[in-house]
Each structure stands twice: as C-alpha cells, then as structure tokens.
PLY file of the C-alpha trace (Angstrom):
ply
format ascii 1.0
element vertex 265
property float x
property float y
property float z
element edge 264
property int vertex1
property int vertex2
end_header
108.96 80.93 98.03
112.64 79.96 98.00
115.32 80.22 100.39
119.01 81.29 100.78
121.41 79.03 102.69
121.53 81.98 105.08
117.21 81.69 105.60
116.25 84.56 103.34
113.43 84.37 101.47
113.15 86.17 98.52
110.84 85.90 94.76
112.66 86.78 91.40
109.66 88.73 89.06
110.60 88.52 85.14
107.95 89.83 82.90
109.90 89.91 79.58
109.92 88.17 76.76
112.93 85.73 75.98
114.04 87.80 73.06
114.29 90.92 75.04
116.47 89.43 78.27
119.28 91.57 78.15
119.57 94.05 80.60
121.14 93.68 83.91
119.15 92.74 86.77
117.80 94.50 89.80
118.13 93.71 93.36
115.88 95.46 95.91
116.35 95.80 99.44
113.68 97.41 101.58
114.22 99.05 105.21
113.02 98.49 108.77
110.05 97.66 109.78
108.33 96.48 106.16
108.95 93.75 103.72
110.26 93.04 100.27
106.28 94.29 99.21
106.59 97.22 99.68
108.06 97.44 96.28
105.22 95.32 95.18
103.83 98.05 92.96
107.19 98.51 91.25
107.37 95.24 89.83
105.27 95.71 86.32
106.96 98.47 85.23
110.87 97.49 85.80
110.05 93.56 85.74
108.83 94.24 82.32
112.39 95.33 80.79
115.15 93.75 83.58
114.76 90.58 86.04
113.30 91.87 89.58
115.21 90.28 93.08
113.48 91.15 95.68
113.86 89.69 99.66
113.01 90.31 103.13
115.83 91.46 105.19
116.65 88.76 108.28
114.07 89.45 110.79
110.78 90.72 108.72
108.67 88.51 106.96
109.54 84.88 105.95
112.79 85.27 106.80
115.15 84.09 109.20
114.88 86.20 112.56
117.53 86.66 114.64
117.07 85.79 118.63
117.46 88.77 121.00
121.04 88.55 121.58
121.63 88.54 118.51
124.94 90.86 117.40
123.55 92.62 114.42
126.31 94.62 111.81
126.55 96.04 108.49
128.76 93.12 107.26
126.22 90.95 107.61
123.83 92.85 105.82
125.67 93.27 103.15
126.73 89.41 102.77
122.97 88.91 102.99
122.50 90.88 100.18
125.08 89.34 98.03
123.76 86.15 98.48
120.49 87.45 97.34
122.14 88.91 94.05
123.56 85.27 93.34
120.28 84.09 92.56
120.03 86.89 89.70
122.10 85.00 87.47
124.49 87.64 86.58
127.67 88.78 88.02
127.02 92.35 87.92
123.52 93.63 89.19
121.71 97.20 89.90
121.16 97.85 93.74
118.25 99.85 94.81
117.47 100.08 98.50
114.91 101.96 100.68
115.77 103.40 103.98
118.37 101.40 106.05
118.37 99.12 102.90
119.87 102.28 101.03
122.71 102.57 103.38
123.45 98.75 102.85
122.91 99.12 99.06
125.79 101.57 99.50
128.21 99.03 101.75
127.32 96.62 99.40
128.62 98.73 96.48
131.85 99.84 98.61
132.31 96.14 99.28
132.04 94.40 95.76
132.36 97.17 93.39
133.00 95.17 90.55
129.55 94.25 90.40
127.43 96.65 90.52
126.20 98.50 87.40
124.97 101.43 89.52
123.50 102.33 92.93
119.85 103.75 93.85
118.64 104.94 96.97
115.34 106.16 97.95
114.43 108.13 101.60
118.45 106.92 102.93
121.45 107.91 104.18
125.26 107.07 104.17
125.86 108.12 107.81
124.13 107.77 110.71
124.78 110.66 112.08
121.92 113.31 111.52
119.56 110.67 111.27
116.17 111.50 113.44
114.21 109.55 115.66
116.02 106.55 116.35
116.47 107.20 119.51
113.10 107.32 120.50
112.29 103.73 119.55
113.03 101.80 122.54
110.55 104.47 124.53
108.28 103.96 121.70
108.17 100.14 122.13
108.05 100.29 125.28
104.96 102.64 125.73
103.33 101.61 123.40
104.52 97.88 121.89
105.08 97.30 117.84
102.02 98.76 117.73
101.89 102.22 118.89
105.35 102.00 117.00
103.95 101.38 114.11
101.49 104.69 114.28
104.19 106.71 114.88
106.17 105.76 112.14
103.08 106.06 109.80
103.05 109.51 110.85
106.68 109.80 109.94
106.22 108.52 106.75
103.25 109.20 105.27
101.37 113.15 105.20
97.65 112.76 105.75
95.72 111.42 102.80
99.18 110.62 100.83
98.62 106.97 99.15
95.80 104.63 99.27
94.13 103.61 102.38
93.82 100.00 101.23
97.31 100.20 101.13
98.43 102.43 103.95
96.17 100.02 105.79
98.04 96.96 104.97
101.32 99.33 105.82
100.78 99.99 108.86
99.78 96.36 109.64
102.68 95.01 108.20
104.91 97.50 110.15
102.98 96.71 113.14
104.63 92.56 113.01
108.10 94.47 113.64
109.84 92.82 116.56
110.96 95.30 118.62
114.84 93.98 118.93
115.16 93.35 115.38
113.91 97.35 114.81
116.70 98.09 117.99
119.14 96.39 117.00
119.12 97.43 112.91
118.49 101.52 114.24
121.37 100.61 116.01
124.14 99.54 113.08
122.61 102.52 111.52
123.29 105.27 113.83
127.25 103.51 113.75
127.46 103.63 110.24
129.78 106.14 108.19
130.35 105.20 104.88
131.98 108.87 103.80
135.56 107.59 103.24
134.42 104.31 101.30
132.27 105.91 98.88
135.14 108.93 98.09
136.54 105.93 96.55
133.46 104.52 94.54
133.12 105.21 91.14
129.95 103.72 90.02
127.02 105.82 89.57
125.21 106.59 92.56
120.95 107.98 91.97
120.12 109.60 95.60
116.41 110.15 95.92
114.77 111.88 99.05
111.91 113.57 99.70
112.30 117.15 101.37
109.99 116.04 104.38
111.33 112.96 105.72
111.67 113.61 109.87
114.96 110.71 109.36
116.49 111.79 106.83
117.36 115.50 106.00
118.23 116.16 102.18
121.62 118.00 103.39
122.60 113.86 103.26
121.42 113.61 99.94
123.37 116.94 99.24
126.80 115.76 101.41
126.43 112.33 99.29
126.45 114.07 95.96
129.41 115.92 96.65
131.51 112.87 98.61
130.48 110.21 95.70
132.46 110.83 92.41
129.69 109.97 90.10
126.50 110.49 92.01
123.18 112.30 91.44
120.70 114.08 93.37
116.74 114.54 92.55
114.63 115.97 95.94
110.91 115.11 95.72
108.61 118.15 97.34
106.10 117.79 99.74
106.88 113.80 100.52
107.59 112.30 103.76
109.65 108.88 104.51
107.21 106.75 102.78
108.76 108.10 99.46
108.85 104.78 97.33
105.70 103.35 98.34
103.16 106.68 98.75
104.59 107.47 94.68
105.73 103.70 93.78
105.00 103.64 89.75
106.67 107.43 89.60
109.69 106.54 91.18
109.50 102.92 89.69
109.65 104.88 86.26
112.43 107.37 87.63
114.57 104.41 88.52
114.11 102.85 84.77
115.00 105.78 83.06
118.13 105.68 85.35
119.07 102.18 84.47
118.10 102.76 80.92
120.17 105.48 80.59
123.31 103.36 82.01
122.95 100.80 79.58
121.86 102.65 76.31
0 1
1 2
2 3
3 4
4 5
5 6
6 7
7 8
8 9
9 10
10 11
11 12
12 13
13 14
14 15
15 16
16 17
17 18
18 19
19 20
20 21
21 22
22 23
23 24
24 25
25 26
26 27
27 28
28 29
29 30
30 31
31 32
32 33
33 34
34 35
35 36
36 37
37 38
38 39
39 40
40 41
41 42
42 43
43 44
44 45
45 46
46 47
47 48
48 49
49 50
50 51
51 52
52 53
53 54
54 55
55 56
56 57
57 58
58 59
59 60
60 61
61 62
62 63
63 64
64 65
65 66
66 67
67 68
68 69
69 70
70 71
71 72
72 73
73 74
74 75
75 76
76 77
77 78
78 79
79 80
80 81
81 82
82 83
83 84
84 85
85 86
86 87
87 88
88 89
89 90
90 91
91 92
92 93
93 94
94 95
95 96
96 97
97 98
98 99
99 100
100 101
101 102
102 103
103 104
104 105
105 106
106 107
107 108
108 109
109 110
110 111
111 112
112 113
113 114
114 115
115 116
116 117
117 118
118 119
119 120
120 121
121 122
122 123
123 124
124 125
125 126
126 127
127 128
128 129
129 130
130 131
131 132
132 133
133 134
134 135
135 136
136 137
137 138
138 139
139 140
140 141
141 142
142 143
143 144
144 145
145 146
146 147
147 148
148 149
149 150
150 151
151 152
152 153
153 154
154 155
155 156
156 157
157 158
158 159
159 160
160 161
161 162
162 163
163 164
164 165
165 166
166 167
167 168
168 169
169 170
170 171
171 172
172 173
173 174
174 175
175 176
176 177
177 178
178 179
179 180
180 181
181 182
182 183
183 184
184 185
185 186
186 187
187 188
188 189
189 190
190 191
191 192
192 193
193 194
194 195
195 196
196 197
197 198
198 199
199 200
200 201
201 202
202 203
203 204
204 205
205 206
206 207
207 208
208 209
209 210
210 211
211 212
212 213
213 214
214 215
215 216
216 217
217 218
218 219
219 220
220 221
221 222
222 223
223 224
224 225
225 226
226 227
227 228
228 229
229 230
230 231
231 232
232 233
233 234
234 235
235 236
236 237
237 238
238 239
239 240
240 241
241 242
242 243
243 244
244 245
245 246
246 247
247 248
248 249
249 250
250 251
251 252
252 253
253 254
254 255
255 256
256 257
257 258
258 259
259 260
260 261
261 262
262 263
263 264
C-alpha cells in the first residue's frame, strides 16, 4: 500500500463506475487502539457511490510509529489527516472519524473549513473532559500489558454476543498490537482537548452519532455538541456500547450515505 511523505499508509477504495464519479469523497479516520479496517465492512456500500480514503493513524498498523518520547498533539493529527485527504483528489472532502479520530475529524474541520463538505462522528467527543477511563490505562498496561488492555477495552466496547466472533476475534487481536505509549500518549491529547469555542464558529454540518452505552463517551457530549455547533445533528443508538461503527458497520455505513446524500442532492 502507499505512503504519505509523513509515513502514513493508507488504500483509496472506488467501486463506481466512471460515469457516476461525482460525489465528493470520504476520508475516514479510526481511533486508538485499531486500524483503518475497522471500517472494512463500510467500504461496499459508500465506495459504491463516493471514493473511500481510509489510513492508519501514526502508530497502528503500517504506519509510521512514533518513539517513546515522542511529543504527541492535536496539530499533528490533524496535518496528518490533511495530508491523507490530498490523495482524494478533491479540494473539499467528507470527514468521518471514530473515537479519538472523531475529535480530530472535528479539529480538522475547525482548522480548514473550507474544505470540508460536512463532518461525521461516530462513539466521540469534542472535549476531553467527561471522557471515562483514560485514566486507568497506564495501570491497565502495566498489570496486565497490551494484552489484558485489550480485554478490557473489548468489554468497553462491545456487550456480550454483539457482532461476529470471527470478527470480534480479529478485534481484539488487532487491539491487542497497541503499543502502550502510543495508546498514553494519544489518551493523553485527548483528555487536553476542548474544541467548544472553535466549533461555535463552524458552520458546516456536523452528524454526531453515539451509542447510549459507551463507558467513554456519555451522550450529554453528543447533546452539548448539538447545541454548541450551528448546524449539527444528533441520532443516539440504544443498547450499543463503544464499538458502535464496527458491532453495526453496514447500518451506520448506510446512515452515513443517506447523510452525505442528502448534502449533495
């Protein structure tokens, strides 16, 4: 697979015919502690009406990883991103992020808003205040390495018997390669961020998804966000827990088209 100046890897999925290559391109960004497969199951059904950009954040799987004293921040997440959305072709792109990538969706969005068509987050936040558990996770790493991290934060995101167990499986074994300073150090620009006064001013439209059982994020985020963002809307999923766009992938992969759809006509 190809890579960025900056050592991101990423794979661009197009599924459409060459008459039909109109619509505006999306760039996905997933959150700690997976890769860019976990939308994996999202790409036939928005691949097959809009270009697909999809990468793995610095430090999870081919990409670059950062040594331990390595000064992580937001800006740099967000640059990272941008360069992704330069290989898309277009100058204006959709976002869509997961988790922490939903919070850097939404600095990415405060930071170039003349490019982006609209905003989607799934299971995230714009503040890291509120947010539970991150605390824990040196403790956790420490007890019990990447792996024992890894089961508790299958716990966290998945409700027993929610998803495949082929794919859970390969979750949880995936999350398990998560190197514990890359997980510290990104919980860490998290629990800093604040993005309430930036996105006050940010008039693109914002879709907030969350489930109503996610032990990170509580949906009085999704709730605050709605009300802060001037053109932002809310949808709460029932009886989910973090794992939100991968447990219900083609659901919320059709949720997000209508979206998009819907902003284009």
């Amino acid at each position: 697979m190809p890579k960025t100046a900056r050592g991101l890897d990423y794979v661009i999925d197009d599924f459409r015919p060459p008459w039909a290559a109109t619509r505006l391109p999306v760039i996905f960004n997933h959150g700690i502690g997976t890769n860019r497969d976990i939308w994996a199951a999202w790409v036939p059904v928005i691949a097959a009406e809009r270009k697909v950009v999809r990468f793995d954040m610095r430090g999870f799987g081919q990409s670059v990883c950062p040594s331990e004293d390595h000064a992580w921040s937001m800006d740099e997440l967000v640059q990272d991103l941008w360069e992704i959305a330069d290989q898309a072709g277009t100058e204006k792109v959709h976002l869509m992020g997961e988790s922490m990538g939903g919070t850097i969706v939404l600095a990415a969005a405060v930071a170039h808003p003349e490019r982006v068509a609209s905003v989607s987050i799934s299971n995230a936040s714009f503040k890291g205040k509120g947010i539970g558990e991150l605390a824990y996770w040196r403790d956790q790493f420490a007890q019990g390495g990447p792996a024992g991290w890894s089961r508790r934060m299958m716990d966290n995101r998945f409700a027993p018997g929610a998803g495949d167990p082929a794919a859970l499986a390969w979750f949880e074994q995936e999350q398990a390669k998560t190197k514990p300073h890359v997980a510290i150090g990104l919980g860490s620009v998290l629990a800093r961020s604040d993005l309430t006064q930036e996105l006050r001013r940010l008039h693109v439209p914002v879709s907030i998804t969350l489930p109503d059982s996610s032990p990170f994020v509580p949906v009085a985020h999704g709730a605050e966000l709605k009300e802060i963002a001037p053109n932002a809307r809310l949808r709460v999923v029932p009886g989910v827990r973090h794992g939100l766009p991968f447990s219900h992938a083609q659901e919320e992969a059709q949720e997000l088209l209508r979206f998009l759809n819907a902003m284009e006509g």
